[in-house]
C-alpha positions in Angstrom: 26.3 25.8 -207.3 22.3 25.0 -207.4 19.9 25.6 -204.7 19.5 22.3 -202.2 16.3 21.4 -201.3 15.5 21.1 -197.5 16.9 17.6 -196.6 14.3 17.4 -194.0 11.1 18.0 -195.9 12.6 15.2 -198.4 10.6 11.6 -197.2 13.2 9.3 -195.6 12.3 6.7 -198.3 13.9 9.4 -201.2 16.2 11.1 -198.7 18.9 8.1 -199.0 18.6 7.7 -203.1 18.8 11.5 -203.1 22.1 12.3 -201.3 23.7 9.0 -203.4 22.7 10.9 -206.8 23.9 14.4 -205.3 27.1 12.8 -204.4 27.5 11.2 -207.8 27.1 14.8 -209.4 28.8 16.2 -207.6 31.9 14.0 -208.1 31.5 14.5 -211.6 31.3 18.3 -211.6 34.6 18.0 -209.9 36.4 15.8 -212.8 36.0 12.2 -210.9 36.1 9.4 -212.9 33.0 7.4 -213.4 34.9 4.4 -211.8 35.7 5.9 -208.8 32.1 7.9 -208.9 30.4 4.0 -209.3 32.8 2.9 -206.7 31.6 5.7 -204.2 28.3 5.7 -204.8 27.2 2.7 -206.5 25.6 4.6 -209.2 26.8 2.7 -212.8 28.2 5.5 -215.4 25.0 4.7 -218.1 23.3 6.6 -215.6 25.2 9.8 -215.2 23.9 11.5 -218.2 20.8 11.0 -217.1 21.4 12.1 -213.8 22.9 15.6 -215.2 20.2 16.2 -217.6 17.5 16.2 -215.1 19.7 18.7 -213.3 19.9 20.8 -216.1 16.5 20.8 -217.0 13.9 23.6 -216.5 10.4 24.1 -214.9 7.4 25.5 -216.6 8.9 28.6 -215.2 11.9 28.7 -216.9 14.5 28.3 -214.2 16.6 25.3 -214.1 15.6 22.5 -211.6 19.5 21.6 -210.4 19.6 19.2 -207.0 15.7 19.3 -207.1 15.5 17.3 -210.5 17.8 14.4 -208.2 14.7 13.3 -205.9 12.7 10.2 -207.1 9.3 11.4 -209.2 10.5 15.4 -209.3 10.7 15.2 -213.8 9.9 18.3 -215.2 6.1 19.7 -214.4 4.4 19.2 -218.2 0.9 19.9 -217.9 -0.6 16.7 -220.2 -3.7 17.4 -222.2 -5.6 15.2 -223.2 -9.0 15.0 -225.9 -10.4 17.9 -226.9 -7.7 19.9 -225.0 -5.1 18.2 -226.8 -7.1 19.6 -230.2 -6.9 22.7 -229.3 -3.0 22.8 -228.4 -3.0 21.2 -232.3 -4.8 24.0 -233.4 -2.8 26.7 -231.9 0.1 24.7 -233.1 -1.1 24.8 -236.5 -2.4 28.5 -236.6 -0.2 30.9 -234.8 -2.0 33.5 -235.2 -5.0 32.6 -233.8 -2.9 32.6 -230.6 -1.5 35.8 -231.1 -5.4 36.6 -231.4 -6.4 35.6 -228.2 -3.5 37.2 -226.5 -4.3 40.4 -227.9 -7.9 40.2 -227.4 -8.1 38.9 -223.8 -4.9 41.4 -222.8 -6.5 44.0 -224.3 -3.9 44.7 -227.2 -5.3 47.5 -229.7 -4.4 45.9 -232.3 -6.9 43.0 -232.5 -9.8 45.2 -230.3 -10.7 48.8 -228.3 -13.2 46.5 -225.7 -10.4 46.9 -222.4 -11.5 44.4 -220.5 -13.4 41.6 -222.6 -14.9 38.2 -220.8 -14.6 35.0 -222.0 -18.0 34.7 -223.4 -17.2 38.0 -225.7 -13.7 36.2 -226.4 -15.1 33.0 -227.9 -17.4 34.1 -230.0 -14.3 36.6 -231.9 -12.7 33.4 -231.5 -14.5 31.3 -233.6 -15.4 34.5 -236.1 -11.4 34.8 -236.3 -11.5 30.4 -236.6 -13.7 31.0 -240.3 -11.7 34.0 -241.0 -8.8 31.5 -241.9 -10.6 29.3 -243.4 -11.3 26.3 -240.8 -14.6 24.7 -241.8 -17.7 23.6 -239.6 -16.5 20.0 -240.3 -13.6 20.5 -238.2 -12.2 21.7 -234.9 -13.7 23.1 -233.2 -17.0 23.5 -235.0 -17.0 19.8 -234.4 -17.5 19.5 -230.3 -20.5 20.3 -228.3 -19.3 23.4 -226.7 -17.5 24.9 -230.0 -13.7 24.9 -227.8 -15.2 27.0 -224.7 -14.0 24.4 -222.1 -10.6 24.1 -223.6 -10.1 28.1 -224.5 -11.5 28.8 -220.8 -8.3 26.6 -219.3 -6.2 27.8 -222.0 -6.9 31.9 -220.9 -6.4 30.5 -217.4 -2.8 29.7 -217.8 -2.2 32.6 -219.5 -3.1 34.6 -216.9 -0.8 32.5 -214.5 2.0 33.1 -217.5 1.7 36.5 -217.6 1.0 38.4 -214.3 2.4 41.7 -215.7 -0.2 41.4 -218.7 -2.9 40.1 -216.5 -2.8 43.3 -213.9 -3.5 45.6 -217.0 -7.2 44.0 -217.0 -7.5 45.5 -213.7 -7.4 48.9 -212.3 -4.4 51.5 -213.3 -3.6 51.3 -209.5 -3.2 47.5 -209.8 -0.9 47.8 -212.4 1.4 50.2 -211.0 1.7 48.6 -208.0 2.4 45.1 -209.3 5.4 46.8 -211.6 6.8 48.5 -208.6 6.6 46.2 -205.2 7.4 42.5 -204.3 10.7 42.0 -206.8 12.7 41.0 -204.3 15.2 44.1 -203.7 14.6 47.9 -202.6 14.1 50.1 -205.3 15.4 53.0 -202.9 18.9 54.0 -201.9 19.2 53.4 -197.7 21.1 56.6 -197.0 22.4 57.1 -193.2 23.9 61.1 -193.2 21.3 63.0 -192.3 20.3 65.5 -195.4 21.7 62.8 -197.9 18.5 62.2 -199.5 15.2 63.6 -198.8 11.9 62.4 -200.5 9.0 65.3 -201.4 5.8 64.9 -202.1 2.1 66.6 -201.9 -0.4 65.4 -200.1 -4.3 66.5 -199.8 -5.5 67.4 -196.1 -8.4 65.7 -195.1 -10.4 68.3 -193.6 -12.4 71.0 -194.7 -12.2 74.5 -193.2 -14.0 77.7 -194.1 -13.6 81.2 -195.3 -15.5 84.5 -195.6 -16.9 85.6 -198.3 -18.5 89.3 -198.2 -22.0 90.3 -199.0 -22.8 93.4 -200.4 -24.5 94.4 -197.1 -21.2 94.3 -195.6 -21.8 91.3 -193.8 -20.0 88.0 -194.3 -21.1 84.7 -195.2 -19.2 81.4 -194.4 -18.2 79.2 -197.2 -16.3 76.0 -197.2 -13.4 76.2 -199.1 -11.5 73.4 -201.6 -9.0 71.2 -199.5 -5.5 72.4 -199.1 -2.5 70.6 -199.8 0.5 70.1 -197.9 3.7 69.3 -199.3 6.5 68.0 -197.7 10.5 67.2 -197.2 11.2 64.3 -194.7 14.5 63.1 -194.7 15.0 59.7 -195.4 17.8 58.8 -193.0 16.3 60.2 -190.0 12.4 60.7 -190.6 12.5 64.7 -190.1 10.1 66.4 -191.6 12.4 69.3 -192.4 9.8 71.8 -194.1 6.7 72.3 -195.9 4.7 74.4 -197.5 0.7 74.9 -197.8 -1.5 75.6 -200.9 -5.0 76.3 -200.7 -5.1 75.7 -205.0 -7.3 73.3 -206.6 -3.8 71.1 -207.7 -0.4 72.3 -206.1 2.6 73.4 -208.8 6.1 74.0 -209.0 6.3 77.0 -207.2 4.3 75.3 -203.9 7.4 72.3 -204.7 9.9 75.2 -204.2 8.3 76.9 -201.3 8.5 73.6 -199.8 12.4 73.4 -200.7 13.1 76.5 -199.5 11.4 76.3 -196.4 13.0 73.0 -195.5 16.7 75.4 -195.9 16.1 78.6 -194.2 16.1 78.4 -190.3 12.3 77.8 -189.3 10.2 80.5 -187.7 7.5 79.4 -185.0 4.3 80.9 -185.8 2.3 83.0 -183.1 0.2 80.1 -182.1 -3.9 82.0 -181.1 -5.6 78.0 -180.6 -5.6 77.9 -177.1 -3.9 74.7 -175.3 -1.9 74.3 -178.5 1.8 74.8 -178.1 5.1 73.3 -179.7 7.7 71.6 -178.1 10.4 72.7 -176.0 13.0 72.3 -178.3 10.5 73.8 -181.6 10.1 70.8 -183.7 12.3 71.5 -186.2 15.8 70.9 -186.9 16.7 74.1 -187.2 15.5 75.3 -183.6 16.8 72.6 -182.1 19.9 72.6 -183.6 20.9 76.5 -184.2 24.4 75.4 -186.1 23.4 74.0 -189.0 20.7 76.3 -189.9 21.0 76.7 -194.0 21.5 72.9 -194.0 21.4 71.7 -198.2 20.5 67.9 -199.1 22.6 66.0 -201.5 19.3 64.1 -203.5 15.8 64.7 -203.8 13.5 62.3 -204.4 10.5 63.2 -207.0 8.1 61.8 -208.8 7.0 63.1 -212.1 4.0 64.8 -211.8 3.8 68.0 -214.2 4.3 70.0 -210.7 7.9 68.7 -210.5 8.6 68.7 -214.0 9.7 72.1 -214.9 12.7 73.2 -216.6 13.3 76.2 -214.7 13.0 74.4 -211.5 14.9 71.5 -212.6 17.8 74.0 -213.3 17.4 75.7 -209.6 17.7 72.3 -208.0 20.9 71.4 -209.7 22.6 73.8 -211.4 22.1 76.5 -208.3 21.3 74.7 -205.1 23.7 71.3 -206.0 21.3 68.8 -205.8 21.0 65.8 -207.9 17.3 64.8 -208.7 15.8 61.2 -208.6 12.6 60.8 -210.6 10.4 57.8 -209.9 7.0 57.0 -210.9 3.9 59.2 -211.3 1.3 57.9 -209.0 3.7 55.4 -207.3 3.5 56.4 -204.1 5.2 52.6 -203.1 8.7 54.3 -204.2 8.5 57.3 -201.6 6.8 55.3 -199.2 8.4 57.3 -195.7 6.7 60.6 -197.2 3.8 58.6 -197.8 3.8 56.9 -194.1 4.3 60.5 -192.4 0.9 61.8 -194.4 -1.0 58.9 -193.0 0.4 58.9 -189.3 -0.1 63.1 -189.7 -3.8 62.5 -190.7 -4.4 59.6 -187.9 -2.9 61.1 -185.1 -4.3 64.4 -185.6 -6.5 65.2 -188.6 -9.1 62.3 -188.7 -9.4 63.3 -185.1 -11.6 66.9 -186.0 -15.0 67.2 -186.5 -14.5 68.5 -189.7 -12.5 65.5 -190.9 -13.4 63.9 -194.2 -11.7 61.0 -193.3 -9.9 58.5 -195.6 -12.3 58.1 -198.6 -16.6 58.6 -198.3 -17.2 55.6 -196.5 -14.3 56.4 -193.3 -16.3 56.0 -190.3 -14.4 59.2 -189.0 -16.4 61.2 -191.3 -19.3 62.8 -190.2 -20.8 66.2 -192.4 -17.2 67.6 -192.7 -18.5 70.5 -194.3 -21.6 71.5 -191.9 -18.7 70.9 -188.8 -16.6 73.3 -190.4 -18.8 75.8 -190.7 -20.6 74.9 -187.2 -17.0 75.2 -185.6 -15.7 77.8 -187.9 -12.2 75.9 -188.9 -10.4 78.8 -190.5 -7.4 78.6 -192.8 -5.6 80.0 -190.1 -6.3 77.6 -187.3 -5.2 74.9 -190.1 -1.7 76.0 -190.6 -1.3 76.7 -186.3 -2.1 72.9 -186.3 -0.5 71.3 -189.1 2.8 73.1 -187.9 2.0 71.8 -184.2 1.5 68.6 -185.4 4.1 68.3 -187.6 6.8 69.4 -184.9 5.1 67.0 -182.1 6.0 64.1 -184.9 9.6 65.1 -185.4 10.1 64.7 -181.3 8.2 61.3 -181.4 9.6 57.7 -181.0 9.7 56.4 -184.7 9.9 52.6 -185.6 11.6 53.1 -188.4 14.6 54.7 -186.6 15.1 52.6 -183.9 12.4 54.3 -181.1 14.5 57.3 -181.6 12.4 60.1 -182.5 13.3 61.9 -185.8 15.4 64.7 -183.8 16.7 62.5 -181.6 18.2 60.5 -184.7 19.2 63.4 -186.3 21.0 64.4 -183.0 23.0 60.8 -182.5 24.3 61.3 -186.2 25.1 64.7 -185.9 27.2 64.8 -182.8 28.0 61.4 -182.4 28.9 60.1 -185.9 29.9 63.2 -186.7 28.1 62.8 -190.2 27.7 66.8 -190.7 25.6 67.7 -194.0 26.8 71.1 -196.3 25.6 74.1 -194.5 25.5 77.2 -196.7 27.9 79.8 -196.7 26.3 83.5 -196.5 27.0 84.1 -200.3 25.1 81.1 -201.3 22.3 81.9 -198.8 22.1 85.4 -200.4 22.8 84.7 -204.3 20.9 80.7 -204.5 18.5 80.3 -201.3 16.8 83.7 -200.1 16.1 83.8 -204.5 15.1 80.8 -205.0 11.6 81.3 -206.1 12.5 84.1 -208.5 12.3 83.3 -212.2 14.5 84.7 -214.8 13.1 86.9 -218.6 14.3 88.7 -221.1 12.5 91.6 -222.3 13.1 94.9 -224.5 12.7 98.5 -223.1 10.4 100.8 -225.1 9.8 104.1 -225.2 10.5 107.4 -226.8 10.7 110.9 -225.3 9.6 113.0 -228.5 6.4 111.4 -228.0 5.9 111.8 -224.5 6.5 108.3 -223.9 9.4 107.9 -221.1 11.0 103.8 -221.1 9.5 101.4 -220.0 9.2 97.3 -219.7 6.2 95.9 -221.1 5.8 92.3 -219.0 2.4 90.2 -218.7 0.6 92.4 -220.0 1.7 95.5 -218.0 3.8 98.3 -218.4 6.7 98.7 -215.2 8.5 101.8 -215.1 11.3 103.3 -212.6 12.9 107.0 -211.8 16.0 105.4 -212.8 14.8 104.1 -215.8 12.2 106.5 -217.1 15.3 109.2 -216.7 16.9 108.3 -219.7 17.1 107.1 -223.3 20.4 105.2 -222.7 18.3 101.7 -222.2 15.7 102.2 -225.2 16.2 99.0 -227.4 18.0 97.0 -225.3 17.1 93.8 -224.3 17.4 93.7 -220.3 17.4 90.9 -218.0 14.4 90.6 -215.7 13.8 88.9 -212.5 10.8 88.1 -210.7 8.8 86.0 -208.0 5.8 84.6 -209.8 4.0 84.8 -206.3 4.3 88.9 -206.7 4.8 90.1 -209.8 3.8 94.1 -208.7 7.5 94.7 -208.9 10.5 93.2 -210.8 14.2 93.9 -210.7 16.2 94.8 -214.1 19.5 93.8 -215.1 21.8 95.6 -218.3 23.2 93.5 -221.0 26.1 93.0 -218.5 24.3 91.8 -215.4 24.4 95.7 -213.7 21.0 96.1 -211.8 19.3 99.0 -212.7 16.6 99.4 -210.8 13.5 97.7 -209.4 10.6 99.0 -211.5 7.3 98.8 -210.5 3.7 97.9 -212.5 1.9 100.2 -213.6 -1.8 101.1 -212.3 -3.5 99.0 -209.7 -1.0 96.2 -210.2 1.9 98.1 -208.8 0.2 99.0 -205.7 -1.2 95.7 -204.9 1.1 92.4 -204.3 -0.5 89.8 -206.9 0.6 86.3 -208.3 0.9 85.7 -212.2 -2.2 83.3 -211.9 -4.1 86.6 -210.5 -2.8 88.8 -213.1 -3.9 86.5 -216.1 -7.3 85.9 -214.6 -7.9 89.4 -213.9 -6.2 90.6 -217.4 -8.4 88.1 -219.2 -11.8 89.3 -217.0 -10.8 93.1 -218.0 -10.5 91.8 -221.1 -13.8 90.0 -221.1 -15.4 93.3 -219.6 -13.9 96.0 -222.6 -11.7 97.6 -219.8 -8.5 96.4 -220.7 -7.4 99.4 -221.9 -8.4 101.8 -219.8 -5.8 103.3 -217.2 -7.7 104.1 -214.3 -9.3 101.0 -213.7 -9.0 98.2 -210.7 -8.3 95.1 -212.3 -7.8 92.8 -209.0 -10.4 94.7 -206.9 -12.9 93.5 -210.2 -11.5 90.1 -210.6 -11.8 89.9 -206.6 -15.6 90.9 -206.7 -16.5 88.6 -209.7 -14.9 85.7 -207.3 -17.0 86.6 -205.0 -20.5 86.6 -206.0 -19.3 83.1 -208.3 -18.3 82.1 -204.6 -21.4 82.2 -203.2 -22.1 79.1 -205.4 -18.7 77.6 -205.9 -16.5 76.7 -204.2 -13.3 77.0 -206.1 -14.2 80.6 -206.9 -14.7 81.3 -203.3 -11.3 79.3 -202.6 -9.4 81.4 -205.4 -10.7 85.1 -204.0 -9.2 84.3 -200.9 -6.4 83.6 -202.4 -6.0 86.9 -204.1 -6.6 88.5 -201.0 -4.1 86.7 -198.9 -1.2 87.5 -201.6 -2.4 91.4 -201.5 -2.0 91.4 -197.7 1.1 89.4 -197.4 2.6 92.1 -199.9 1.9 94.9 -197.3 3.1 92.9 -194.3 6.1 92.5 -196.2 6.4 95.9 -197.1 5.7 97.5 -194.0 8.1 95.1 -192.7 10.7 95.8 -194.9 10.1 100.0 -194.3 10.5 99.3 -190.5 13.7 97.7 -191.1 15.6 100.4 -193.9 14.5 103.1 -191.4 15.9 101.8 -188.1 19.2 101.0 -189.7 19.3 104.6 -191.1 18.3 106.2 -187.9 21.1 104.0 -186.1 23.6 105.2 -188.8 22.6 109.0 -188.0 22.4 108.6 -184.3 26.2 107.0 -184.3 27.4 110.1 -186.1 25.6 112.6 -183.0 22.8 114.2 -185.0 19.6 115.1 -183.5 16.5 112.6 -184.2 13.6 114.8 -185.6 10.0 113.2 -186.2 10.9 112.2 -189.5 13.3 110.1 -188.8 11.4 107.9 -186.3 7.7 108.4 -187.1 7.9 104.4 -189.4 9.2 102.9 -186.6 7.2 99.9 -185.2 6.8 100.1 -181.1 9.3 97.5 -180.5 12.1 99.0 -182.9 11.4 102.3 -181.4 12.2 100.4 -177.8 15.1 99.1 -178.4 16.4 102.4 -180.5 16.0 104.0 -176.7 16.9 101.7 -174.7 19.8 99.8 -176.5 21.4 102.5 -177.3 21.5 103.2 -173.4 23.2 99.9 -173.1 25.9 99.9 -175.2 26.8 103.5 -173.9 
C-alpha cells in the first residue's frame, strides 16, 4: 500500500520496534482485532491511533509519510522558528497580503513590480515601504529590531525558493525555464515508436561554418564575400535514427516552404549528387533509404513531430500534412529542443564528426576552441555553397550506415533493414496516383483570382497575380473566361508561371508572367522585393523594364558591405538558373518521347525533330532503338 523504507539503512536499535509497529498496522488495515493485534505484537490498542496517524501524516512536501512515519524520531519535518523569526511568521499571519507582496515582488509578478529580477536588498526596503502602507507603526515589528526583518525575510525568500522551483527558474534565463518545465518529471514526454516511418521528428538547425560566394564587380571581375550561414533542416526517423531527407536554405531564418522541401524530399526516392570534392564519395549502398532499399521508395510517415515555430505554423501547410499527405501532427514547445532530442543529437554528432572539423568552422558558440577566423578560412580556402551541400549529403549518408547507440550498434539502415524484412513492419508506400496528385505537388499553393480583360479595348484576358499580369494562347483566345473567378496554382519558389483551373476544376492552361518575370524563374520573396525596388525607383509601371536584373544589381553593390544582401542576390540567381535547368530539362524530355512516338510509326527523322536533344538522349535514340529491333 505505502512505500517501505529500506530495512537495512534502518539502525538495528529502530529496526526491531519498526517491524512490530508495521505489523500492528498492518493487522489492522486487514480488520484484526486490537486483541489479537496486542496479542501478536505486544502493542496495547491506546496506541493504534497513534500509530495510524503518523502514517497518515504528510511532509513539508505534501506527500503522505506511510511506513516511514513507523520508525522511532521520523514525526513530521516542521521547521520551528524561533524570536524574531517567529515575529515575522506572526506578521505574515496577520497580514496576508504582505505575503502575497513578497511573492509577487521577488517572483517577479507584474502586478506588484516591472524590476524582473529584484535582490533582496531592493526587496526589503518595498518591504518595509509596503509594512507603513498598512499602517504598522515604527513601534512595532519590525521597525522594532536592529536589522528592520532582513535576517528573517532573507530565510523566509529562501524557502520560497525551495517551495517553488517552477517560480524560482523564471528569475533565471528563458532557457532555464523551459528546460526545467520540460525534463526530469519522471516519464517520457515522447511516444517510443518501433515501425520504421511511424513517427519522424523535423527540425532546422544552423550550420556552423561559413562559406563564400561571388559577388561581381563592375569591371567584370569577382569579389569573394562570406555569405550568412545556411540552415539545414531535417527528418530523422525516430524508430531507427535515419535521416530520411533534408533540405538546405541559404535565408537569414528558414520558413515553411524550406519545412516542405524537407518533407518532400524525405518521400521521393533520393538522387545522389555529382560529387566534384575530390576523395569524397558515398557509400556503397547510397546513404539513404531509398537507394538502399529500391521497394519502398514513396515511403509516407504516420506522425511528424514539430515544434511551433512560425515556420511550421501555417495553415496551408498544416492542411498538406494532414488533409493530403495523411499525416497526423504533434506540436511541442518552441525552443524546447529537450522534446525532439534525436533530431537534436544527429545535428550535434553531424557538426562534431564533420563540420567543427573545417577550417572555416565557427564552432559551437565564440569561445569553441575549434574556431579559428572562420570567415578569413573561407575565403582563404574558397568554401563555396556548392562544396557545402557535396558534404553535408556525404556526411549525412556516412551517418545513416554508422553503428548508432541508440539502436542497439545497428547503424540507422541496418535498423531499418532488420525491421523491414525481418519484422516485417512495412510502412505505406504511395500508390502512383497519390505520388502524382499529393507528393510531386506538394509545394504548390492554391488562389483564387478573377480574369480581366476586354477585347473592344484591345485588352485580351488576363490574370492579374502579385502584382503581374499572366496571360496564355488559350486564354487570351477568348472572352468565354472574362469575369470568372478561376482557380490558380502555383509554387511559391517560381512564380514565372502558374496553372489555371475553371469554376469546375478543368485546367485551362498554364499562363505565364508577363515581362521579365515570365522569362526568368523567381520566388515570391524575389518578386515583392524587386516590385517594391521598381516601385521605390518610379519604374513600376513601365513595360519594358528588368525588374530582377535591377533588384539583382542593387543586391549587389549593398553586398559588397553586407552580407545578407550579398547572401540574398545569390539567391535570386540560383532560383533563375535552377528554372532553366529545369526547363531545358523538361524540353529534352517532351522531345524524345515525341521523336520515339514518330519513329515507332516509320517516319523519317528530319533536323527538327532531334536538334533539342541532349547527347545522351540522342545516344540511346540510336542505339536503343537498334536493340529492341
Amino acid at each position: 500500500m505505502w512505500a517501505e523504507p529500506l530495512i537495512n539503512t534502518v539502525p538495528e536499535s529502530k529496526r526491531s520496534r519498526y517491524m512490530l509497529n508495521k505489523q500492528a498496522v498492518d493487522m489492522y488495515i486487514d480488520g484484526e482485532s486490537v486483541k489479537k493485534i496486542t496479542e501478536m505484537t505486544g502493542i496495547p490498542g491506546s496506541r493504534m491511533v497513534s500509530l495510524i496517524e503518523r502514517c497518515l501524516s504528510s511532509n513539508d512536501a505534501g506527500n503522505i509519510l506511510g511506513y516511514h512515519g513507523l520508525l522511532t524520531g521520523s514525526k513530521p519535518f516542521r521547521e520551528t522558528r524561533s524570536g524574531h523569526g517567529r515575529e515575522f511568521d506572526q506578521l505574515l499571519e496577520k497580514y496576508p497580503q504582505l505575503k502575497e507582496f513578497i511573492i509577487g515582488c521577488y517572483f517577479g509578478d507584474r502586478k506588484y513590480t516591472l524590476v524582473r529580477n529584484m535582490n533582496i536588498t531592493s526587496l526589503h526596503r518595498l518591504f518595509l515601504k509596503e509594512c507603513r502602507n498598512l499602517g504598522i507603526t515604527e513601534w512595532q515589528y519590525p521597525f522594532t529590531t536592529e536589522n528592520r526583518g532582513y535576517v528573517s525575510m532573507c530565510a523566509y525568500v529562501h524557502k520560497l525558493e525551495a517551495d517553488n522551483i517552477s517560480l524560482n527558474a523564471r528569475r533565471f534565463d528563458k532557457n532555464t525555464a523551459q528546460k526545467l518545465a520540460s525534463t526530469g518529471i519522471g516519464h517520457r514526454l515522447t511516444v517510443n515508436p518501433v515501425a520504421p516511418f511511424a513517427t519522424v521528428q523535423i527540425d532546422g538547425h544552423i550550420i556552423d561554418i561559413e562559406y563564400v560566394i561571388d559577388v561581381p564587380n563592375t569591371d567584370g571581375t569577382v569579389s569573394k564575400v562570406v555569405a550568412t550561414r545556411a540552415w539545414l533542416i531535417a527528418v530523422i526517423d525516430i524508430a531507427t535514427r535515419c535521416i530520411l531527407g533534408y533540405s538546405l536554405s541559404q535565408e537569414f531564418n528558414y520558413d515553411q516552404y524550406d519545412v516542405m522541401d524537407a518533407i518532400k524530399n524525405a518521400i521521393i526516392p533520393k538522387t545522389l549528387l555529382d560529387l566534384t570534392i575530390e576523395g569524397l564519395q558515398y557509400p556503397s549502398n547510397g546513404g539513404f533509404y531509398s537507394t538502399a532499399f529500391s521497394d519502398f521508395k514513396y515511403a509516407v510517415f504516420d506522425s511528424i513531430m514539430l515544434d511551433n515555430a512560425k515556420s511550421h505554423l501555417s495553415a496551408y501547410t498544416v492542411g498538406k500534412l494532414v488533409d493530403e499527405l495523411g499525416c497526423c501532427v504533434n506540436y511541442g514547445s518552441v525552443a524546447t529542443p529537450e522534446t525532439r532530442g534525436i533530431v537534436e543529437r544527429f545535428f550535434g554528432t553531424l557538426e562534431s564528426r564533420g563540420f567543427h572539423m573545417l577550417p572555416s568552422t565557427t564552432g559551437s558558440d565564440t569561445k569553441d576552441p575549434v574556431r579559428k577566423n572562420p570567415e578569413k578560412n573561407a575565403i582563404k580556402y574558397d568554401v563555396t555553397y556548392e562544396q557545402m551541400t557535396e558534404l553535408i549529403d556525404v556526411l549525412i549518408a556516412e551517418y545513416n550506415n554508422t553503428p548508432h547507440k541508440g539502436v542497439d550498434g545497428l547503424s540507422p539502415l541496418e535498423c531499418m533493414s532488420c525491421k523491414l524484412f525481418q519484422a516485417g513492419l512495412y510502412p505505406y508506400v504511395a500508390d502512383e496516383d497519390m505520388i502524382i496528385s499529393v507528393i510531386e505537388r506538394l509545394n504548390m499553393r492554391m488562389d483564387k483570382r478573377t480574369v480581366r480583360g476586354r477585347a473592344a479595348h484591345g485588352k485580351h484576358a488576363y490574370i492579374q497575380f502579385m502584382g503581374t499580369e499572366y496571360r496564355s494562347k488559350i486564354l487570351s483566345a477568348t472572352e468565354l473566361y472574362l469575369g470568372q473567378s478561376l482557380t490558380i496554382l502555383y509554387d511559391p519558389r517560381d512564380i514565372s508561371s502558374i496553372e489555371a483551373y475553371d469554376q469546375d476544376g478543368r485546367y485551362i492552361d498554364t499562363l505565364k508572367a508577363s515581362g521579365e518575370f515570365g522569362t526568368k524563374s523567381h520566388s515570391v520573396r524575389t518578386r515583392k522585393n524587386a516590385l517594391k525596388l521598381a516601385r521605390e525607383r518610379g519604374r513600376s509601371k513601365l513595360i519594358f523594364d528588368t525588374p530582377i536584373d535591377a533588384y539583382i544589381s542593387s543586391l549587389d553593390v549593398k553586398g559588397k558591405k553586407s552580407r545578407r544582401n550579398a547572401t540574398r542576390a545569390d539567391i535570386v540567381r540560383r532560383e533563375i538558373s535552377k528554372g532553366i535547368a529545369a526547363e531545358q530539362q523538361s524540353d529534352n524530355t517532351f522531345n524524345l518521347e515525341t521523336v520515339r512516338k514518330k519513329q515507332e510509326t516509320g517516319a523519317v527523322l528530319r533536323y527538327e525533330d532531334i536538334k533539342g536533344l541532349s547527347p545522351e538522349d540522342l545516344y540511346t535514340l540510336m542505339f536503343q532503338s537498334r536493340k529492341e529491333g
